[in-house]
CHARMM-style PDB file with segment names, atoms N, HN, CA, C and O in Angstrom:
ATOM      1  N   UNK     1     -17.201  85.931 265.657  1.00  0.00      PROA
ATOM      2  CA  UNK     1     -18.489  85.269 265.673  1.00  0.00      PROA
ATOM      3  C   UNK     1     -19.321  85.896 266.782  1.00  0.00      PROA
ATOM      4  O   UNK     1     -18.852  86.273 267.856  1.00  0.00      PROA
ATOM      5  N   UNK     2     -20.789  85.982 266.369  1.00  0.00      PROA
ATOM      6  HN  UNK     2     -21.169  85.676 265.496  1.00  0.00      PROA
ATOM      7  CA  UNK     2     -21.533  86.836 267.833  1.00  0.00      PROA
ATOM      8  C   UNK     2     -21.880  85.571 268.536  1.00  0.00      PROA
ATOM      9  O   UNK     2     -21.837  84.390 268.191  1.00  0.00      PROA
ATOM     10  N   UNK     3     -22.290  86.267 269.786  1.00  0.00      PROA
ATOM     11  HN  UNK     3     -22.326  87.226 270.066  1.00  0.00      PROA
ATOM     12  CA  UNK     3     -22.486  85.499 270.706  1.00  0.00      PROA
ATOM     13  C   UNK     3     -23.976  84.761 270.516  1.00  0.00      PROA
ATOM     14  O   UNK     3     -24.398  83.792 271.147  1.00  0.00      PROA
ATOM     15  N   UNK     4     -24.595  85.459 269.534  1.00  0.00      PROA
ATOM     16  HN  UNK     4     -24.252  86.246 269.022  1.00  0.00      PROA
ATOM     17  CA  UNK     4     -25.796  84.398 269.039  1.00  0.00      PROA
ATOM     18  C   UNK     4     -25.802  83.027 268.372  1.00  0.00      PROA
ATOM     19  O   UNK     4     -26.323  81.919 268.501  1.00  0.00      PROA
ATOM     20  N   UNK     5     -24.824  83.782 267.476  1.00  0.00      PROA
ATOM     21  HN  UNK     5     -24.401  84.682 267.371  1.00  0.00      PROA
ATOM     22  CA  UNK     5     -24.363  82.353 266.763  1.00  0.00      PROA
ATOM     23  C   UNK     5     -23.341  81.209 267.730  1.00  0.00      PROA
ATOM     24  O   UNK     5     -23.243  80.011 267.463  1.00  0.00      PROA
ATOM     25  N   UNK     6     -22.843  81.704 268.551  1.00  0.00      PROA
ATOM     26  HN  UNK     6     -22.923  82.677 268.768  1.00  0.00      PROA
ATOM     27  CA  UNK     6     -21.591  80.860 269.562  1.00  0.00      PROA
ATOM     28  C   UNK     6     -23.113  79.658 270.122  1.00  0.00      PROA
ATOM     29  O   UNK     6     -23.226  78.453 270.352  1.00  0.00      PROA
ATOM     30  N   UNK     7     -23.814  80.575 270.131  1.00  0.00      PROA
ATOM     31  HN  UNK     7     -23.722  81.553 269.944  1.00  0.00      PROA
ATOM     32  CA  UNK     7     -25.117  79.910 271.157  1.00  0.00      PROA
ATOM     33  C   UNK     7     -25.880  78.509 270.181  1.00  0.00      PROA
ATOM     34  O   UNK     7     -26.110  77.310 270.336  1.00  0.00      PROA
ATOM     35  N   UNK     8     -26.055  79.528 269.184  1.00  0.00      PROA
ATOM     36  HN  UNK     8     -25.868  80.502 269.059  1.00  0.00      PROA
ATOM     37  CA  UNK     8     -26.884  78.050 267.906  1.00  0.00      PROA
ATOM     38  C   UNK     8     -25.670  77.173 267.760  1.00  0.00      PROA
ATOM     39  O   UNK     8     -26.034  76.054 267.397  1.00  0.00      PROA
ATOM     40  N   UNK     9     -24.274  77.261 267.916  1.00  0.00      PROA
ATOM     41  HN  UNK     9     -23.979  78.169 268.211  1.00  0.00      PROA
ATOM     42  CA  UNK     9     -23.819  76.410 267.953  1.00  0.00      PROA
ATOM     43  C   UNK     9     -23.224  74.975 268.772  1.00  0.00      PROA
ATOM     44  O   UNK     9     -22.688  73.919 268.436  1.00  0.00      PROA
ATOM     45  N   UNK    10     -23.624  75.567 269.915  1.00  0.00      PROA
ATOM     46  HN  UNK    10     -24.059  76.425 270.188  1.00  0.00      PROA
ATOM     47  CA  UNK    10     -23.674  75.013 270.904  1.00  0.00      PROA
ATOM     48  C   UNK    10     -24.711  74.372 271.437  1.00  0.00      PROA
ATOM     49  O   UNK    10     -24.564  73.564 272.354  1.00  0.00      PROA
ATOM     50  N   UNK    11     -26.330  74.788 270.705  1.00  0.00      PROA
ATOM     51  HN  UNK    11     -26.449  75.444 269.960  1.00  0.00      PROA
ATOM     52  CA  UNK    11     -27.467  73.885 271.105  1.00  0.00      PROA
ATOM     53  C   UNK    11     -27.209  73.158 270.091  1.00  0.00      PROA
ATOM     54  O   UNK    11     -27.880  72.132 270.202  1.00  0.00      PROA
ATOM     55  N   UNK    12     -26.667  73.142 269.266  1.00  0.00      PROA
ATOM     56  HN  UNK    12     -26.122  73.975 269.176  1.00  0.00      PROA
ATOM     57  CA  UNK    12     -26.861  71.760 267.675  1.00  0.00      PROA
ATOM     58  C   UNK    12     -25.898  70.749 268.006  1.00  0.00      PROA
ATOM     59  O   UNK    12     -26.110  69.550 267.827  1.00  0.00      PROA
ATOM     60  N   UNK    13     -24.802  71.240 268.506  1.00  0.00      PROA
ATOM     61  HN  UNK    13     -24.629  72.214 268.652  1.00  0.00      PROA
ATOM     62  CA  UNK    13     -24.268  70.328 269.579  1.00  0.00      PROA
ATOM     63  C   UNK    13     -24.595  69.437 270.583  1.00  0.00      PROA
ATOM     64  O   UNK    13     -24.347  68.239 270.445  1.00  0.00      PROA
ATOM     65  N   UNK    14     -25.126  69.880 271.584  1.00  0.00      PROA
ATOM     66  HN  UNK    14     -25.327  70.853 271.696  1.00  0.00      PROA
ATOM     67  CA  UNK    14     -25.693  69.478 272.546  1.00  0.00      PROA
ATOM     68  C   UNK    14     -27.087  68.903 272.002  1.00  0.00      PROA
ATOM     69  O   UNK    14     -27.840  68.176 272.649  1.00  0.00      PROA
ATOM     70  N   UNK    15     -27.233  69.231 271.068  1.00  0.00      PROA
ATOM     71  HN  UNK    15     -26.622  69.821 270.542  1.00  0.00      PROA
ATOM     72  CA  UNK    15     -28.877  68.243 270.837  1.00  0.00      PROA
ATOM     73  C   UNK    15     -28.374  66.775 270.119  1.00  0.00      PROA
ATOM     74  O   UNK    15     -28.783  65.615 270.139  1.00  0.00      PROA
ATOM     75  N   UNK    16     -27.289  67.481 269.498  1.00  0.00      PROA
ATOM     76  HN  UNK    16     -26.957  68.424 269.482  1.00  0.00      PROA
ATOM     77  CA  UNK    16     -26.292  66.193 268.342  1.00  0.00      PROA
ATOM     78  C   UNK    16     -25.549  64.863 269.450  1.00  0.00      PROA
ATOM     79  O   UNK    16     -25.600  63.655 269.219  1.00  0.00      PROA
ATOM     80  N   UNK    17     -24.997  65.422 270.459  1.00  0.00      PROA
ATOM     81  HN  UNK    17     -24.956  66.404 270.647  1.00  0.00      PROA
ATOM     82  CA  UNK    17     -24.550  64.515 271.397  1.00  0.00      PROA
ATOM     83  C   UNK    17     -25.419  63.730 271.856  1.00  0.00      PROA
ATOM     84  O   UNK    17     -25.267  62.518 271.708  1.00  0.00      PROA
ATOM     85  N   UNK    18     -27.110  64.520 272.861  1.00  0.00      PROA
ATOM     86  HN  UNK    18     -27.234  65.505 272.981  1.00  0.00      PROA
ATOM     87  CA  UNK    18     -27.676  64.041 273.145  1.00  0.00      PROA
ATOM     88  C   UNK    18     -28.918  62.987 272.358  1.00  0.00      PROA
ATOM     89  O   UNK    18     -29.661  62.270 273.029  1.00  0.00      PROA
ATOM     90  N   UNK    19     -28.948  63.027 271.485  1.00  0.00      PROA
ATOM     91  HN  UNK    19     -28.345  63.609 270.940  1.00  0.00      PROA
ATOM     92  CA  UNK    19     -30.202  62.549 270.230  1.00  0.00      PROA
ATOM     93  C   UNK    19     -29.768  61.956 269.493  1.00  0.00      PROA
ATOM     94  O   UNK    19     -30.313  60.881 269.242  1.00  0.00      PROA
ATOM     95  N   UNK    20     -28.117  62.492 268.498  1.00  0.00      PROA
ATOM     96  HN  UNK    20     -27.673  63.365 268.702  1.00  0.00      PROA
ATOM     97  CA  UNK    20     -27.998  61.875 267.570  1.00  0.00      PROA
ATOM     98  C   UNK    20     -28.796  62.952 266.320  1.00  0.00      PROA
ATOM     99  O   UNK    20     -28.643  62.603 265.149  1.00  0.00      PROA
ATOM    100  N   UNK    21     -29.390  63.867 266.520  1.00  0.00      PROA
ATOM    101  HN  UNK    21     -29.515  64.151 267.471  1.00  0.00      PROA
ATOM    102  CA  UNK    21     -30.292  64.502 265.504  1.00  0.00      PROA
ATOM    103  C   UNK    21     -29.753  65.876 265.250  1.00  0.00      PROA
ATOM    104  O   UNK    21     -28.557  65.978 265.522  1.00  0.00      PROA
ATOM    105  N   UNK    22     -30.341  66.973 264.790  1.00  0.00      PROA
ATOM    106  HN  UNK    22     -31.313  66.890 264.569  1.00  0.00      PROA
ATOM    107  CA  UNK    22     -29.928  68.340 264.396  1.00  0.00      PROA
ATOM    108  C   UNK    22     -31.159  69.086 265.080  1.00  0.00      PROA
ATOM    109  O   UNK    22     -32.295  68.647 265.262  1.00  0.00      PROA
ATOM    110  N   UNK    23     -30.809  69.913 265.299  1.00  0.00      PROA
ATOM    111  HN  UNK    23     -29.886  70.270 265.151  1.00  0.00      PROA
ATOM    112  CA  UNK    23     -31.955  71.332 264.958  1.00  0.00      PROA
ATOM    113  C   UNK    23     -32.429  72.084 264.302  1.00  0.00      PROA
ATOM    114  O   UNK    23     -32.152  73.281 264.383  1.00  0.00      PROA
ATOM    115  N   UNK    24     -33.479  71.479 263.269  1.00  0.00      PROA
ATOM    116  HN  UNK    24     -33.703  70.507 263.203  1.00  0.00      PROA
ATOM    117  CA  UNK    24     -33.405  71.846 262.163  1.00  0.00      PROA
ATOM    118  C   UNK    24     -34.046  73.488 262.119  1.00  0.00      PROA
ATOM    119  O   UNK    24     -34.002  74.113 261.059  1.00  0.00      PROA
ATOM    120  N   UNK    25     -34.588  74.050 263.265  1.00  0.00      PROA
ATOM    121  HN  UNK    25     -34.624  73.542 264.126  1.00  0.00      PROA
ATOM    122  CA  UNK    25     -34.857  75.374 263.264  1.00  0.00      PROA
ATOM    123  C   UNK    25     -33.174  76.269 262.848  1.00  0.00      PROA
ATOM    124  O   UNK    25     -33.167  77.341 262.244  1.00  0.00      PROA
ATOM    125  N   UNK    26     -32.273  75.774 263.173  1.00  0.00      PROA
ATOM    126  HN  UNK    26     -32.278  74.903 263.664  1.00  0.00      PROA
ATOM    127  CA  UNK    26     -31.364  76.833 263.383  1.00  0.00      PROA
ATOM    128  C   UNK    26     -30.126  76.232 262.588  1.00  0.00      PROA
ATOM    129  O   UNK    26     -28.936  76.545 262.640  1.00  0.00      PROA
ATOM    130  N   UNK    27     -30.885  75.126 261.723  1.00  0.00      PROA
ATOM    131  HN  UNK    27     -31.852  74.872 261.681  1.00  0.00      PROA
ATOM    132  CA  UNK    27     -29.519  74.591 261.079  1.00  0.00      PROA
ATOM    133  C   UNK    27     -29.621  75.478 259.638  1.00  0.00      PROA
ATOM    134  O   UNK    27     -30.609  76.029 259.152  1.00  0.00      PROA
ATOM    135  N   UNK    28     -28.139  75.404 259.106  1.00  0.00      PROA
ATOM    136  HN  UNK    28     -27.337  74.956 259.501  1.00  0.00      PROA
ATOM    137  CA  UNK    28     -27.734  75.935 257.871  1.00  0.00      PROA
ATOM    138  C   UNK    28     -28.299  75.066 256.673  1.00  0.00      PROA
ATOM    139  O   UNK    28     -27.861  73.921 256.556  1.00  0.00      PROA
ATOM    140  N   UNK    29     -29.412  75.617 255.616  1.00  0.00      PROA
ATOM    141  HN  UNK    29     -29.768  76.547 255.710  1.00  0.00      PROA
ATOM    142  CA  UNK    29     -29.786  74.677 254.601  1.00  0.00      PROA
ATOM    143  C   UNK    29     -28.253  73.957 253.694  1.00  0.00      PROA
ATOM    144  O   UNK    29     -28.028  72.860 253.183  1.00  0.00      PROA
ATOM    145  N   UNK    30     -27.444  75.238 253.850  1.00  0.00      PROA
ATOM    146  HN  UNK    30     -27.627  76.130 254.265  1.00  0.00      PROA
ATOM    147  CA  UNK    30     -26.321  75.210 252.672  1.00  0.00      PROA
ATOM    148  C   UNK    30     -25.176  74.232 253.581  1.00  0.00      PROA
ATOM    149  O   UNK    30     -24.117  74.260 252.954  1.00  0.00      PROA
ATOM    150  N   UNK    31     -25.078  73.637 254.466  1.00  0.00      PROA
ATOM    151  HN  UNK    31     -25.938  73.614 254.976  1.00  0.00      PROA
ATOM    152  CA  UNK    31     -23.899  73.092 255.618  1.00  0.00      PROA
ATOM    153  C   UNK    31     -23.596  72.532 254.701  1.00  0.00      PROA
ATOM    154  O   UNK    31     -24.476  72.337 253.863  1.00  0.00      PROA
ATOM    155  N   UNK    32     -22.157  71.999 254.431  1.00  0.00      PROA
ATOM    156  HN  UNK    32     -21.442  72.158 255.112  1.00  0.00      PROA
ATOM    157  CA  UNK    32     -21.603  70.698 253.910  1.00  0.00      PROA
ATOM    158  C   UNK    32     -20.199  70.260 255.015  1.00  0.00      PROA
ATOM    159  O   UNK    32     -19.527  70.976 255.758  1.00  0.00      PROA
ATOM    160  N   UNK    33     -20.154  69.188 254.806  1.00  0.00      PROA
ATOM    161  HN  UNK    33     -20.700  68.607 254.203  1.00  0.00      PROA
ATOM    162  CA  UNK    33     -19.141  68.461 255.644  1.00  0.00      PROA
ATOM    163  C   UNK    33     -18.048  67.955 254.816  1.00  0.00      PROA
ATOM    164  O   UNK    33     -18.487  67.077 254.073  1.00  0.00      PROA
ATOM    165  N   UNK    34     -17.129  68.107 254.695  1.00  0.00      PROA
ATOM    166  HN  UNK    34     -16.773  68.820 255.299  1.00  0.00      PROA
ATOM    167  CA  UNK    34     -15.836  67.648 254.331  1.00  0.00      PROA
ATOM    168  C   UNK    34     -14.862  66.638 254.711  1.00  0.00      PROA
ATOM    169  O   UNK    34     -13.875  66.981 255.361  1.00  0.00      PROA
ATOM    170  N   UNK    35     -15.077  65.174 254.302  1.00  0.00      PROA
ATOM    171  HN  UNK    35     -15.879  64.895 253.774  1.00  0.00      PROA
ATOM    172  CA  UNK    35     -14.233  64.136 255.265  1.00  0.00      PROA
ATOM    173  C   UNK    35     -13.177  64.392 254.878  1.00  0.00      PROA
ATOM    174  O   UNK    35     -12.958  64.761 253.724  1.00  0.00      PROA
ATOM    175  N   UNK    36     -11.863  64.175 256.216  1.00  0.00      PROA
ATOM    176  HN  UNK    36     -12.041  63.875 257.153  1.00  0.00      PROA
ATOM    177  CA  UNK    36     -10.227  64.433 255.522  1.00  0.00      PROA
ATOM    178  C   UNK    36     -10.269  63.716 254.558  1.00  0.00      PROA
ATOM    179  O   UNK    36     -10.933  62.681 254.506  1.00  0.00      PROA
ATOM    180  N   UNK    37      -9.384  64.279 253.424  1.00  0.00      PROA
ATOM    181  HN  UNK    37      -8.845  65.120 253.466  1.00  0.00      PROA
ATOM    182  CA  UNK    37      -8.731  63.412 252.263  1.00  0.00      PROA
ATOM    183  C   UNK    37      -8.273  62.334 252.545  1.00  0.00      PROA
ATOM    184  O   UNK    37      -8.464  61.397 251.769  1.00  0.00      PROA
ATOM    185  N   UNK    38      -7.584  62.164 253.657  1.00  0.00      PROA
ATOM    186  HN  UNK    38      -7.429  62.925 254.287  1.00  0.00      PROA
ATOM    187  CA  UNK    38      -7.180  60.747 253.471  1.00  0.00      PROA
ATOM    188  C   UNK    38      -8.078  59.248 253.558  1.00  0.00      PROA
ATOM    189  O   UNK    38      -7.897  58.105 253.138  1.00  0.00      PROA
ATOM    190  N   UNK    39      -9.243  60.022 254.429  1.00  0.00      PROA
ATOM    191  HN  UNK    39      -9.390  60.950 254.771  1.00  0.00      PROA
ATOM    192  CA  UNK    39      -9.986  58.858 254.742  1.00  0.00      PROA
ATOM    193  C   UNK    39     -10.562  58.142 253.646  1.00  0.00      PROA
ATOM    194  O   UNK    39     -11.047  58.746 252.690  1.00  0.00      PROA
ATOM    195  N   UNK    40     -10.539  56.809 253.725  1.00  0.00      PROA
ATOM    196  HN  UNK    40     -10.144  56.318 254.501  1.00  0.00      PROA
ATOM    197  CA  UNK    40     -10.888  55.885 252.538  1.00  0.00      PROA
ATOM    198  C   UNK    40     -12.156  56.688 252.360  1.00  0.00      PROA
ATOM    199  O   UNK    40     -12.748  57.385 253.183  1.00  0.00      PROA
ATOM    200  N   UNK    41     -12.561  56.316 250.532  1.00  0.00      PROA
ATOM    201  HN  UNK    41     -12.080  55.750 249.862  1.00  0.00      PROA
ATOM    202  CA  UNK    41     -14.137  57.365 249.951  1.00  0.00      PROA
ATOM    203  C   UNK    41     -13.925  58.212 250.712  1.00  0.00      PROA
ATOM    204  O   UNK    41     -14.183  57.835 251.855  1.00  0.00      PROA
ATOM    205  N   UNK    42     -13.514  59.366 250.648  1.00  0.00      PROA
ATOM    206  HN  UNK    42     -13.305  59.672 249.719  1.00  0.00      PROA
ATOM    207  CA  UNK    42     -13.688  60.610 251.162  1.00  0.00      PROA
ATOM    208  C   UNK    42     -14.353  61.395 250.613  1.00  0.00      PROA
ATOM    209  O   UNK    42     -14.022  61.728 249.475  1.00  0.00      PROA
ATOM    210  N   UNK    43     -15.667  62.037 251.300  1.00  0.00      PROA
ATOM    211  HN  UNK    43     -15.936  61.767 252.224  1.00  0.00      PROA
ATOM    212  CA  UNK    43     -16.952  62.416 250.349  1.00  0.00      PROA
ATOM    213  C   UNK    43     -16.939  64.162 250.973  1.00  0.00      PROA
ATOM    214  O   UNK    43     -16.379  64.814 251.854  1.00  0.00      PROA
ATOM    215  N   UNK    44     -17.773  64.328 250.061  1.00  0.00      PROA
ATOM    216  HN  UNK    44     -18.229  63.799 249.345  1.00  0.00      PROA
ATOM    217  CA  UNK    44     -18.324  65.823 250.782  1.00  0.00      PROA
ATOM    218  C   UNK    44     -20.395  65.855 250.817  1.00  0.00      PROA
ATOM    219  O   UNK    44     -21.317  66.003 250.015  1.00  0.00      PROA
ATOM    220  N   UNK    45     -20.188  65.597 252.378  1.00  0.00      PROA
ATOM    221  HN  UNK    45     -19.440  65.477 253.030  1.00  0.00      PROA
ATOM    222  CA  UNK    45     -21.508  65.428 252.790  1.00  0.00      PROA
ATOM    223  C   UNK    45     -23.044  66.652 252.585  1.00  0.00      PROA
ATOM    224  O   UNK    45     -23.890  66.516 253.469  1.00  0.00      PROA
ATOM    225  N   UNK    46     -23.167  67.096 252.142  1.00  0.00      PROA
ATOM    226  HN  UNK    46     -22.480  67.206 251.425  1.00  0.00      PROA
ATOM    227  CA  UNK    46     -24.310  68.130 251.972  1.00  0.00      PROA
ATOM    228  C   UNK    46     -25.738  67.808 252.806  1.00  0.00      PROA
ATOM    229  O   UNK    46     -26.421  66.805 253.014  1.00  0.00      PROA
ATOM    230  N   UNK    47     -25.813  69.621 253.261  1.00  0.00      PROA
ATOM    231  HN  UNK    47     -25.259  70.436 253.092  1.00  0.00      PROA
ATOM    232  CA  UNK    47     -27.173  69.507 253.991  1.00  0.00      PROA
ATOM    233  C   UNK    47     -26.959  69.026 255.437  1.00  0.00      PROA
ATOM    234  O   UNK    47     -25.915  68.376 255.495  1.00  0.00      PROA
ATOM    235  N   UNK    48     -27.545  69.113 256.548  1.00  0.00      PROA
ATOM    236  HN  UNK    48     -28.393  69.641 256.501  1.00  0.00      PROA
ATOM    237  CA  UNK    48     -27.864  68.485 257.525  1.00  0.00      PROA
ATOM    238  C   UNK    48     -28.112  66.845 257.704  1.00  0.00      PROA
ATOM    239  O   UNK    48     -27.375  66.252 258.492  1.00  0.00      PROA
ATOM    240  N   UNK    49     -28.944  66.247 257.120  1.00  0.00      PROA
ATOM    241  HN  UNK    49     -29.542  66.728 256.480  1.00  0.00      PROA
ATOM    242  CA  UNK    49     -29.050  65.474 256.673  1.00  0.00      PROA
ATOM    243  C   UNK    49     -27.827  64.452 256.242  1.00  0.00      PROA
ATOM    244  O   UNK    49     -27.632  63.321 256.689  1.00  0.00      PROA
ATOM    245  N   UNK    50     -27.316  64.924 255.581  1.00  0.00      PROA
ATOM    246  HN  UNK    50     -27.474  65.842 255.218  1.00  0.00      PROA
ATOM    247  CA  UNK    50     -25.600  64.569 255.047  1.00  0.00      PROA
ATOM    248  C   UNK    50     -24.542  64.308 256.347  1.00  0.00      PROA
ATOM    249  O   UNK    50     -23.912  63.338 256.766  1.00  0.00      PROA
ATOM    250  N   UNK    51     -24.705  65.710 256.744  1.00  0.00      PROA
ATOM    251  HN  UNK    51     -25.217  66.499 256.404  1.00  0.00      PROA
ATOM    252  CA  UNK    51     -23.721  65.911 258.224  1.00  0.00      PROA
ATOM    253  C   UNK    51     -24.206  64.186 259.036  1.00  0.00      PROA
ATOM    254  O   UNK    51     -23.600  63.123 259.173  1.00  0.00      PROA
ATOM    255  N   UNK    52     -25.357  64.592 259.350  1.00  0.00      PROA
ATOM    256  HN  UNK    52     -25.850  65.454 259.239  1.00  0.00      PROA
ATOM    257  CA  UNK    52     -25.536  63.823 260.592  1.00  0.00      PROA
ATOM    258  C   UNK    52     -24.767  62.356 260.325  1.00  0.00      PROA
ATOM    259  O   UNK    52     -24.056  61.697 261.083  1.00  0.00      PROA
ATOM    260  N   UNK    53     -25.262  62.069 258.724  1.00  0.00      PROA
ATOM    261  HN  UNK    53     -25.840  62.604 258.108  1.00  0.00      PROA
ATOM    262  CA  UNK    53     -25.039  60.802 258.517  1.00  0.00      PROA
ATOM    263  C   UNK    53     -23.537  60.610 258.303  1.00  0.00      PROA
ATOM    264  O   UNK    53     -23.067  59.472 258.269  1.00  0.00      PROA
ATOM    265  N   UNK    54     -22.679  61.833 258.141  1.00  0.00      PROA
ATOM    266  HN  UNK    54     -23.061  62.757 258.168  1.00  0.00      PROA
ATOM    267  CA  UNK    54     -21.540  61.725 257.872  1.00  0.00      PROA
ATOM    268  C   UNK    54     -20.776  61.219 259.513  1.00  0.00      PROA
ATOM    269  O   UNK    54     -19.826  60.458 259.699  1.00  0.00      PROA
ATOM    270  N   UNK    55     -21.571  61.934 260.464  1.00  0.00      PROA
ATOM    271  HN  UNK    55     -22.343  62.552 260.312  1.00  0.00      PROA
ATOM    272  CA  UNK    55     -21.237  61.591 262.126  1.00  0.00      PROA
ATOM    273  C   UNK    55     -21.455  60.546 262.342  1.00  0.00      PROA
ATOM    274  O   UNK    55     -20.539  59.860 262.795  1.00  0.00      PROA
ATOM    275  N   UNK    56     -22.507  60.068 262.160  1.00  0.00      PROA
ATOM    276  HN  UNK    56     -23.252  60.625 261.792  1.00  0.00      PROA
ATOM    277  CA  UNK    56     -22.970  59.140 262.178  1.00  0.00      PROA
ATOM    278  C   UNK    56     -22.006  57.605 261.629  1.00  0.00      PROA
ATOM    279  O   UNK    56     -21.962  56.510 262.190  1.00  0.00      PROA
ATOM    280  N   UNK    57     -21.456  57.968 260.611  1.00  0.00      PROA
ATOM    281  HN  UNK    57     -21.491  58.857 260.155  1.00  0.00      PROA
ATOM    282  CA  UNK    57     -20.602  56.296 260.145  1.00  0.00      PROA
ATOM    283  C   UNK    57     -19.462  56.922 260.487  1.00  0.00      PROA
ATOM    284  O   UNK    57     -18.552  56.214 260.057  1.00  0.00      PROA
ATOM    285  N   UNK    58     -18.827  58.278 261.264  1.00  0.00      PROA
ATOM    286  HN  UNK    58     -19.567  58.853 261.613  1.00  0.00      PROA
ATOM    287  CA  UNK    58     -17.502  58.865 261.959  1.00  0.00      PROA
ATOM    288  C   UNK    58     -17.767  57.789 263.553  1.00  0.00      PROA
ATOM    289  O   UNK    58     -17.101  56.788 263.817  1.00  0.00      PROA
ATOM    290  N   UNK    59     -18.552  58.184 264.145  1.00  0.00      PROA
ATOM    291  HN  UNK    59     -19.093  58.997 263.931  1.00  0.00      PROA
ATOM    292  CA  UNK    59     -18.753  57.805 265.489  1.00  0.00      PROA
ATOM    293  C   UNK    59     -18.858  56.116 265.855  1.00  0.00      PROA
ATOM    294  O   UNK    59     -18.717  55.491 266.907  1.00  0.00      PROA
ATOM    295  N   UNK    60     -19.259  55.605 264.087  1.00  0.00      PROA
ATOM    296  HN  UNK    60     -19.374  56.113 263.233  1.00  0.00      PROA
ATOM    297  CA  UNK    60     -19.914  54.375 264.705  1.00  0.00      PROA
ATOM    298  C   UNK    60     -18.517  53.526 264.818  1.00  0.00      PROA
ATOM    299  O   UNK    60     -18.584  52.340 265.140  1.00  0.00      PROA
ATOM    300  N   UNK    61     -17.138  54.197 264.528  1.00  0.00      PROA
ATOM    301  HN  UNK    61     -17.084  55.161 264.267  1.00  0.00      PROA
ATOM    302  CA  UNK    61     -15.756  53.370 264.510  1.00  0.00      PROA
ATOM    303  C   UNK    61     -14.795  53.214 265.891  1.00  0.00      PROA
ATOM    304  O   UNK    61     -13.613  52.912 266.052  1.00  0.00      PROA
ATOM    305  N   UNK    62     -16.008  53.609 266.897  1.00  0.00      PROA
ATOM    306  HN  UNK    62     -16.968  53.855 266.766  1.00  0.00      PROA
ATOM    307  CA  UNK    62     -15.594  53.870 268.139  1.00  0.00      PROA
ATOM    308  C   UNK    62     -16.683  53.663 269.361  1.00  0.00      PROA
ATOM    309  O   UNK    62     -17.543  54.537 269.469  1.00  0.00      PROA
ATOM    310  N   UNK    63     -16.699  52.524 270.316  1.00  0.00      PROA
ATOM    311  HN  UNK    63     -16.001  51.814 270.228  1.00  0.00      PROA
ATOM    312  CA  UNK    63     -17.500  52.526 271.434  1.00  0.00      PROA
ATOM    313  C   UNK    63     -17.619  53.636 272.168  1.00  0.00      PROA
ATOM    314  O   UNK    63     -18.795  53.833 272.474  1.00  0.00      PROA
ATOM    315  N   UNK    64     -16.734  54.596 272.653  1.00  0.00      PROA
ATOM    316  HN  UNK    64     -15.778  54.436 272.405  1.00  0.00      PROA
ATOM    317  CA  UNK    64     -17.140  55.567 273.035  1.00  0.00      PROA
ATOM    318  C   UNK    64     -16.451  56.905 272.399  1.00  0.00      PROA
ATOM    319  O   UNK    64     -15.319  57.078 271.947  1.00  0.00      PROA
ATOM    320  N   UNK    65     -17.418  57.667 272.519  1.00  0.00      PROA
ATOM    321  HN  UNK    65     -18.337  57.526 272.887  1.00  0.00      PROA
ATOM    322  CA  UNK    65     -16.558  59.382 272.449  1.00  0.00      PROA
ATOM    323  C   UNK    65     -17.285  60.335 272.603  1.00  0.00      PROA
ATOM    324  O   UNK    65     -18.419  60.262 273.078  1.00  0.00      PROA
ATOM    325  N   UNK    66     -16.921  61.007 272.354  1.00  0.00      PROA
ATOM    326  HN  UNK    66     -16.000  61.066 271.968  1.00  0.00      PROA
ATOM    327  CA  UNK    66     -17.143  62.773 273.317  1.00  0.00      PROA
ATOM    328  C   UNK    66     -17.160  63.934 272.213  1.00  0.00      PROA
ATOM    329  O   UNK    66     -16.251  63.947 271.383  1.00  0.00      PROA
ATOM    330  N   UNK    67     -17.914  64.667 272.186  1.00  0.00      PROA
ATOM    331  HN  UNK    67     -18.653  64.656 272.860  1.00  0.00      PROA
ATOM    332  CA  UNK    67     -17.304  65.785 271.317  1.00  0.00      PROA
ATOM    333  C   UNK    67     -17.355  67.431 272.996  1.00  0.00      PROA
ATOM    334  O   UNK    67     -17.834  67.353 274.127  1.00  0.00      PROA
ATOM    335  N   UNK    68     -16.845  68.267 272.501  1.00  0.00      PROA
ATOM    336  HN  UNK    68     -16.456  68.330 271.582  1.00  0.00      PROA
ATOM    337  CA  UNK    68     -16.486  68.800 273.789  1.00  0.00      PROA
ATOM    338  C   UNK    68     -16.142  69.933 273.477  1.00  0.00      PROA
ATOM    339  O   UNK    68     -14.973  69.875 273.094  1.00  0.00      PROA
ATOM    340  N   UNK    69     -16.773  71.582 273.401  1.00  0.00      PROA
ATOM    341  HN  UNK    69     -17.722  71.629 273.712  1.00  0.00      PROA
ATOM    342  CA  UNK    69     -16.720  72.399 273.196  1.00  0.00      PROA
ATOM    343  C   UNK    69     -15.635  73.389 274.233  1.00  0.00      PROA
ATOM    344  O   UNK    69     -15.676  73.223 275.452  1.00  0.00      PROA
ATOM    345  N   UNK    70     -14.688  74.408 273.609  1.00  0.00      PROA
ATOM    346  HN  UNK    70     -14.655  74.543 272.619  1.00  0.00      PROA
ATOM    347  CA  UNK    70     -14.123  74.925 274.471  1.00  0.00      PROA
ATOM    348  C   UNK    70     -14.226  76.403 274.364  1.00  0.00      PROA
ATOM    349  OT1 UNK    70     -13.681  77.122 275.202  1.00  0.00      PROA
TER     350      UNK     70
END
């Protein structure tokens, strides 16, 4: 992966932690999200849009958390 892309991935991150939102300058039209199979309705989220909301009912099963790049 170049170090450009290491970078867009790391501001969509950091905007996602901080906001809750995307960047839609540098987001992928085509993204889809994949919930594990096991999880009850396990969907495949499309678009940005999709993602967020897919984080979005991921995160809301927990008072706190972190996501944390290494």
């Amino acid at each position: 992966m170049s170090q450009e892309n290491v970078e867009i991935v790391r501001t969509q991150v950091e905007r996602f932690k901080e906001t809750g939102k995307s960047s839609p300058e540098t987001a992928a039209q085509d993204i889809t999200w994949h919930d594990p199979p096991d999880f009850p309705d396990a969907q495949v989220h499309h678009g940005m849009d999709g993602v967020i909301r897919a984080l979005g009912v991921w995160s809301s099963a927990w008072t706190e958390w972190r996501i944390e790049l290494n």
